[in-house]
C-alpha positions in Angstrom: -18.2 173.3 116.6 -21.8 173.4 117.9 -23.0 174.8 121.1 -25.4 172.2 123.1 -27.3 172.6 126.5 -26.8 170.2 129.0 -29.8 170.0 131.6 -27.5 170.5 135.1 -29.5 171.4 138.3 -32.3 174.2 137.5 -30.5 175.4 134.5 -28.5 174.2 131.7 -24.7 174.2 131.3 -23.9 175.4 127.6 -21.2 173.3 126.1 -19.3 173.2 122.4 -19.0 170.0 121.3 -17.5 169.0 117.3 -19.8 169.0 114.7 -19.8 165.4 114.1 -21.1 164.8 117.5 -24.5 162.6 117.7 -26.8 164.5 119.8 -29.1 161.9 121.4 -32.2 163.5 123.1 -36.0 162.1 123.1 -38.1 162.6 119.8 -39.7 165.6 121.4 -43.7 165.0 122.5 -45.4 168.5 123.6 -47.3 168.0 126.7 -51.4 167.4 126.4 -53.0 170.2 125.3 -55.2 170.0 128.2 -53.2 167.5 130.9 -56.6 167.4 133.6 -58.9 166.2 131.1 -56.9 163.8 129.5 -56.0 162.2 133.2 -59.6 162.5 134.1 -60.9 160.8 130.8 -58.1 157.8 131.8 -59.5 157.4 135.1 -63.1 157.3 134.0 -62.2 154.9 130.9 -59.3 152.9 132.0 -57.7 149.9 130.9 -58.4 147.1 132.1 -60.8 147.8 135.1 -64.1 149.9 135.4 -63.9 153.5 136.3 -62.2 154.5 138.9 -65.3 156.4 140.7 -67.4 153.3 140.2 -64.7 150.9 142.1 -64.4 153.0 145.2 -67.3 153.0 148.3 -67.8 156.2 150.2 -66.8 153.9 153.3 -64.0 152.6 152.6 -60.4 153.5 153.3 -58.3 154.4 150.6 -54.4 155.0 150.0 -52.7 156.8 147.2 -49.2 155.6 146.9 -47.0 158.5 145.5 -42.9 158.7 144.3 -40.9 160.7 146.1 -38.9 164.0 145.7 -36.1 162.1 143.5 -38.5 161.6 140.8 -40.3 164.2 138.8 -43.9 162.7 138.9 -46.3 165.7 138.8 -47.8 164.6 142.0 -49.3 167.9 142.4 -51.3 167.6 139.9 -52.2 163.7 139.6 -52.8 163.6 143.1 -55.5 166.9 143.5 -57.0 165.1 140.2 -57.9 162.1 141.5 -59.2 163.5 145.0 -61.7 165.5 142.9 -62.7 161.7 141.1 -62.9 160.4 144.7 -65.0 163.5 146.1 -67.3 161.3 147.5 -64.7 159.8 149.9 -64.5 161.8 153.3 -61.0 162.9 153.1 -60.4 161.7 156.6 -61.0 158.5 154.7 -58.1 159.0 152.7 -54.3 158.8 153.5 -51.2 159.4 151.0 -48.6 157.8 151.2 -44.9 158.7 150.2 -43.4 155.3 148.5 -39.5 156.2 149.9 -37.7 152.5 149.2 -35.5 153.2 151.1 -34.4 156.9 150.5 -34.5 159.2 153.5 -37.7 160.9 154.9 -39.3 163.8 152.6 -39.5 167.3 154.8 -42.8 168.7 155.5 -41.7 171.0 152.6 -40.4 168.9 150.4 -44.2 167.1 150.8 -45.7 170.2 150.4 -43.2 171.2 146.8 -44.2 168.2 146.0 -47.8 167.8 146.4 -49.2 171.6 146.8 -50.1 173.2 150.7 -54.0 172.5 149.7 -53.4 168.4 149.8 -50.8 168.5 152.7 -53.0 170.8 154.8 -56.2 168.3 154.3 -54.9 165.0 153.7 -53.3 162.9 156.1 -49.4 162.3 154.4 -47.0 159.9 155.6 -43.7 158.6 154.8 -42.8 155.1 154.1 -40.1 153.2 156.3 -38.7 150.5 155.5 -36.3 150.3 158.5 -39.1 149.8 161.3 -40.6 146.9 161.2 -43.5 147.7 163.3 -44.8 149.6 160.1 -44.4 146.4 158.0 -46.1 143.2 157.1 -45.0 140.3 155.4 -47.4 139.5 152.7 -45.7 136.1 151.2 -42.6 134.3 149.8 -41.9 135.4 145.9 -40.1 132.5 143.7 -37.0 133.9 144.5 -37.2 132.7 148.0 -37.7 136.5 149.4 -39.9 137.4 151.9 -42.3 140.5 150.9 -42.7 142.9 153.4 -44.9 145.8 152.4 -46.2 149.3 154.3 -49.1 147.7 156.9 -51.0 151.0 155.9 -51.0 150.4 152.2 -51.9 146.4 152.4 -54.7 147.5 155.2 -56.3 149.9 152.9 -59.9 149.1 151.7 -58.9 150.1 148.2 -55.1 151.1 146.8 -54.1 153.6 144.3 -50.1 153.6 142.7 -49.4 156.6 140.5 -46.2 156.9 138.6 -44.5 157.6 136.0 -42.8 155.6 133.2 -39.8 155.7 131.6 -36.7 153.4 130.8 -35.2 151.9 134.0 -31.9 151.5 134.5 -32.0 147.8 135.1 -35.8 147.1 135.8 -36.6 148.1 132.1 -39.2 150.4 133.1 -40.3 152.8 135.9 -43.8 152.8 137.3 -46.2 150.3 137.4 -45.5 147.5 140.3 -42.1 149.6 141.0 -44.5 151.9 142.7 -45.2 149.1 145.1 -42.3 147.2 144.7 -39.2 148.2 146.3 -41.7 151.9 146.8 -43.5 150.2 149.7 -40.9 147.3 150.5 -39.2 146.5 153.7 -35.4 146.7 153.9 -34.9 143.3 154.0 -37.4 142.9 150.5 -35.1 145.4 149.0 -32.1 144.4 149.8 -33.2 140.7 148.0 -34.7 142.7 145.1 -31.3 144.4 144.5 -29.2 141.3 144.9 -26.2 141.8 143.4 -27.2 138.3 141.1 -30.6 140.2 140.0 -28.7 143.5 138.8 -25.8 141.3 137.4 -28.3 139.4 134.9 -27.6 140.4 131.2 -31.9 141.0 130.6 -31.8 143.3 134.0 -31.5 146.4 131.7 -33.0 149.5 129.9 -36.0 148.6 128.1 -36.5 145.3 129.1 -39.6 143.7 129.9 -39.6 140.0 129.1 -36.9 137.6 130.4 -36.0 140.8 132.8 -35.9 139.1 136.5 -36.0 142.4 138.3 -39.5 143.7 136.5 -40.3 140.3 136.7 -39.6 140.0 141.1 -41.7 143.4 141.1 -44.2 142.2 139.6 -44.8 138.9 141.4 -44.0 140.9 145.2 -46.8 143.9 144.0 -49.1 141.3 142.9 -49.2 140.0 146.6 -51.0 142.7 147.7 -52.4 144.1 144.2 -53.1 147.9 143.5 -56.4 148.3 142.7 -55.8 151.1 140.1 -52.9 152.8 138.9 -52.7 156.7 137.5 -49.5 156.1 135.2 -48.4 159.3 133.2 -45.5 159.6 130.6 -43.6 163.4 130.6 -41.0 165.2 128.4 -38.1 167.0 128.9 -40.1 169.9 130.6 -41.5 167.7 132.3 -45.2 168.0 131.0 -47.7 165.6 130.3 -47.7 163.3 127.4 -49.7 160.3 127.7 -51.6 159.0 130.3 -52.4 155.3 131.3 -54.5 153.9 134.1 -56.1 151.3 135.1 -55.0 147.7 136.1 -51.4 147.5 136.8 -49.9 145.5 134.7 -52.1 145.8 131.4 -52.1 149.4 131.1 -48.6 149.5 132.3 -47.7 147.2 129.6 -49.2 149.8 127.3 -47.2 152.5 129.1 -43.9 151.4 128.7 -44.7 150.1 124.6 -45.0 153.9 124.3 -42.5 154.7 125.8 -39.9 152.6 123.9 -41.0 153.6 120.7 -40.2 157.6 121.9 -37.5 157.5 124.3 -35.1 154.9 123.0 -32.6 155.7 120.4 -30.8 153.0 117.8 -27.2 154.1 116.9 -25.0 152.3 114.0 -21.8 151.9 116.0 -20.8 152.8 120.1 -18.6 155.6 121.0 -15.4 156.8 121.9 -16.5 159.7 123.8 -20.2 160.1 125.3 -21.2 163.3 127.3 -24.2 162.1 129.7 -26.7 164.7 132.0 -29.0 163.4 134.8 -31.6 165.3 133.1 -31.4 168.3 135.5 -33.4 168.8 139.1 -34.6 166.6 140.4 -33.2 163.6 139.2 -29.1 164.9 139.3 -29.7 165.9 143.0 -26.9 163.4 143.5 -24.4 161.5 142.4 -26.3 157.9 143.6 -29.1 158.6 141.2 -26.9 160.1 138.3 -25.7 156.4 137.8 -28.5 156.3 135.6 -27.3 159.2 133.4 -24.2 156.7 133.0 -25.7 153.9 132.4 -27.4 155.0 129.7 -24.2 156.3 128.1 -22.7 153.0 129.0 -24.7 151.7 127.0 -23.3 153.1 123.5 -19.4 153.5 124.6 -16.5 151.6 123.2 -14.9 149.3 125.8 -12.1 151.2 127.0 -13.9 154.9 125.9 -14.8 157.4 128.2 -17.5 158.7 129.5 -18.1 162.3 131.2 -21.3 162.8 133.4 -22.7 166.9 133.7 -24.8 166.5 137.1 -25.0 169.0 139.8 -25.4 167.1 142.9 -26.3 169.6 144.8 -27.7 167.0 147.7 -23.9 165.2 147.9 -23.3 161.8 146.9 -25.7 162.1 149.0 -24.5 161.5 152.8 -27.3 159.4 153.8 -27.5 155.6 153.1 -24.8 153.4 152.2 -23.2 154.3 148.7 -20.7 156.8 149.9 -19.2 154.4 152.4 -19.3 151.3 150.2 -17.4 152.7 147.4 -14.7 153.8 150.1 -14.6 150.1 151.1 -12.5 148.7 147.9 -9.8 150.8 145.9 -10.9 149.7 142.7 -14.1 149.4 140.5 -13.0 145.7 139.8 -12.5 145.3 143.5 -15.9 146.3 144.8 -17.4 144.6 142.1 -15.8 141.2 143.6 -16.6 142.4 146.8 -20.5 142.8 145.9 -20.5 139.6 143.8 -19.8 137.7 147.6 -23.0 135.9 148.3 -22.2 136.5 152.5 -22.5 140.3 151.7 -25.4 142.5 152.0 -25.5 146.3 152.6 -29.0 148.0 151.3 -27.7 150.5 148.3 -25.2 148.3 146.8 -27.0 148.4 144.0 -26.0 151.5 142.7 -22.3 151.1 143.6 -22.7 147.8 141.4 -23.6 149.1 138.3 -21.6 152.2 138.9 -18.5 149.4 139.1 -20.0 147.6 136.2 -19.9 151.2 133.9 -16.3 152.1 135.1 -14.7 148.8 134.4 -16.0 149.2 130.5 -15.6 153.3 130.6 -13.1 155.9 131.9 -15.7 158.0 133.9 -15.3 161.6 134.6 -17.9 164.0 136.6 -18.8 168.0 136.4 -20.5 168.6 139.4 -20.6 170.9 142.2 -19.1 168.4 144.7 -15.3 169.0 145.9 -12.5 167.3 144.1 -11.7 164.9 147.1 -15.2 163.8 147.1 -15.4 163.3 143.5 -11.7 161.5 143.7 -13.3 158.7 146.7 -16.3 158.3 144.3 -14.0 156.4 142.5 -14.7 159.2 139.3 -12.5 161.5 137.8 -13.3 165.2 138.5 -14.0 167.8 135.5 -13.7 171.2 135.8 -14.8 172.7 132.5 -16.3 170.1 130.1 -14.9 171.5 127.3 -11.5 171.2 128.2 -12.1 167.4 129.5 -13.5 167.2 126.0 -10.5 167.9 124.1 -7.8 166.5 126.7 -9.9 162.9 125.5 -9.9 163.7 121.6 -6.2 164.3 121.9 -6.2 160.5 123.0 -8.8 159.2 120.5 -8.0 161.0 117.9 -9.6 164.0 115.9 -12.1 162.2 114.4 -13.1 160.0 117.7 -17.0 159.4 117.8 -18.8 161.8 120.4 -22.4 161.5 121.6 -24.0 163.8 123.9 -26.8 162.8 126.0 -28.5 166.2 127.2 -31.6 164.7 129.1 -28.8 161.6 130.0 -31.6 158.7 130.7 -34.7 159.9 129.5 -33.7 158.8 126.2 -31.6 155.4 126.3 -29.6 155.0 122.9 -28.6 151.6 122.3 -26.3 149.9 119.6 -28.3 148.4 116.5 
């Protein structure tokens, strides 16, 4: 046996898995040796457009669009970064804003974990809602036949700024880039179209996809609409540090993002798997069990069809009880059931997305979660609840067999194996 850490909440969870166990993690990239100067030497030579400094007027009004607290962007640094580029703005000239989707409001705390007490206390912050349409405006009709609705602020703005961060996407392909706009910025009734249950269904909306993939392509065609005018992109690792940085023009240097990113965070395996043990990569990203569907996709990815597949997230925000996934998996008994039920062109209810692909993994996969939810909860989730990992672990060999194939997934989706 060998002992592996699982990234759960703050800490790790400690697990002994066989030694013939494929440990999948991402080919490990230290952080910049010096993270500021590398982000200030992308914004003054970027790709694609001139430097950012050059671009902006002292006059004019500018927004930085931001991710909120369910991704790990280092906002509090990127953003105090390019302030100090854009010194010769008045910050009253200036407004933040925090690109929600449609997640909940961030707490004054939350903004000010997220972004540091200095920016909060002398930038204006605000939160995107896509619910009140008073604070949207329709910018145009995409291909798709969707009307684009973005934040009136943002499309306002003299000049627009999108950080990010990139990495594999569950079924956009990649993060960042016109995601930070696009469903970021988006009205409910633009998200809702962008996560049609057709658009997530499509074999080419998946990890690592750009070309041919409908969703990256629909978020590119609704940012474009009202165009960023420079994006501060970064890559991180699993400590979340620093280790490339791209800016410039949204789609060109994004491009270049997410070619780095494939060749250092996805993972070619011979054969799929009986058995995969899958994380959410820890805080912040397993705060819940809505956004540890990624974790199992990515393990979806490598299991055998009828394998199983047990998720290590904490969850330590619920399901969560905001939105509409809790209520929609309640709505069907089965994974096959809600999937027919989502598949019905006359339904619509904004998150379900996730409950889709969470469908789509449990029809392939047994799925079983360790988390710090209650059994009952875990049970109406539709998953099977784990107490100790270990002893989940061997319960499944005794059904595969001794020698079943095991992978374990310790940063679950920032590295996204996939079968040769």
């Amino acid at each position: 046996m060998k002992k592996v850490k699982l990234a759960y909440g703050k800490t790790n969870l400690e697990v002994a898995v066989p030694d013939q166990a494929v440990v999948i993690e991402p080919r490990y990239l230290a952080a910049l040796a010096d993270e500021k100067a590398a982000v200030m030497a992308a914004l003054r030579q970027p790709i694609g457009t001139p430097p950012l400094k050059e671009m902006v007027k002292s006059n004019q009004t500018v927004v930085i669009v931001i991710s909120d607290i369910t991704r790990p962007t280092p906002n509090h640094k990127l953003v105090p970064w390019l302030l100090e580029e854009l010194s010769h703005v008045p910050k009253n000239n200036i407004t933040v804003i925090n690109g929600l989707g449609s997640h909940r409001a961030n707490t004054q705390e939350e903004l000010i974990q997220m972004l540091g007490r200095e920016v909060v206390d002398t930038i204006r912050v605000i939160n995107h809602d896509a619910f009140t349409k008073s604070e949207l405006v329709k910018v145009g009709t995409n291909s798709h036949g969707s009307t684009v609705y973005f934040h009136k602020e943002y499309v306002n703005a003299d000049f627009k700024i999108v950080t990010g961060f990139i990495e594999p996407h569950f079924f956009a392909g990649f993060s960042g880039g016109p995601k930070g706009i696009c469903p970021a910025l988006a009205g409910i009734e633009t998200i809702l179209d962008f996560h049609n249950a057709k658009m997530i269904g499509h074999p080419l909306s998946t990890w690592g996809v750009i070309e041919g993939n409908i969703l990256q392509g629909a978020a590119t065609e609704n940012c474009l609409m009202a165009k960023p005018d420079f994006m501060l992109n970064v890559t991180l690792n699993g400590d979340k540090g620093i280790t490339a940085v791209f800016a410039g023009d949204v789609i060109t240097a994004h491009r270049q993002g997410c070619n780095f990113v494939k060749e250092h965070a996805m993972y070619e395996v011979e054969a799929p798997f009986d058995i995969v043990i899958t994380t959410n990569s820890g805080y912040p990203l397993d705060q819940n069990l809505y956004q540890t569907v990624k974790g199992m996709s990515a393990a979806a990815q490598v299991v055998k069809p009828g394998g199983a597949i047990i998720a290590v997230s904490e969850c330590s925000d619920g399901l969560p009880n905001h939105g509409n996934y809790a209520k929609i998996l309640k709505m069907r008994q089965t994974p096959e059931e809600l999937l027919e039920m989502i598949n019905d062109e006359q339904f619509s209810m904004f998150d379900q997305w996730e409950a889709q692909v969470q469908a789509m993994i449990q029809v392939k996969a047994d799925c079983y979660l360790y988390s710090s939810l209650d059994e009952e909860t875990v049970h109406q989730a539709k998953l099977k609840p784990v107490k100790d990992v270990e002893t989940t672990l061997n319960q499944l060999m005794n059904v595969y067999g001794a020698e079943a194939r095991i992978a374990v997934l310790p940063l679950g989706p920032l590295t996204i194996p996939y079968v040769k």
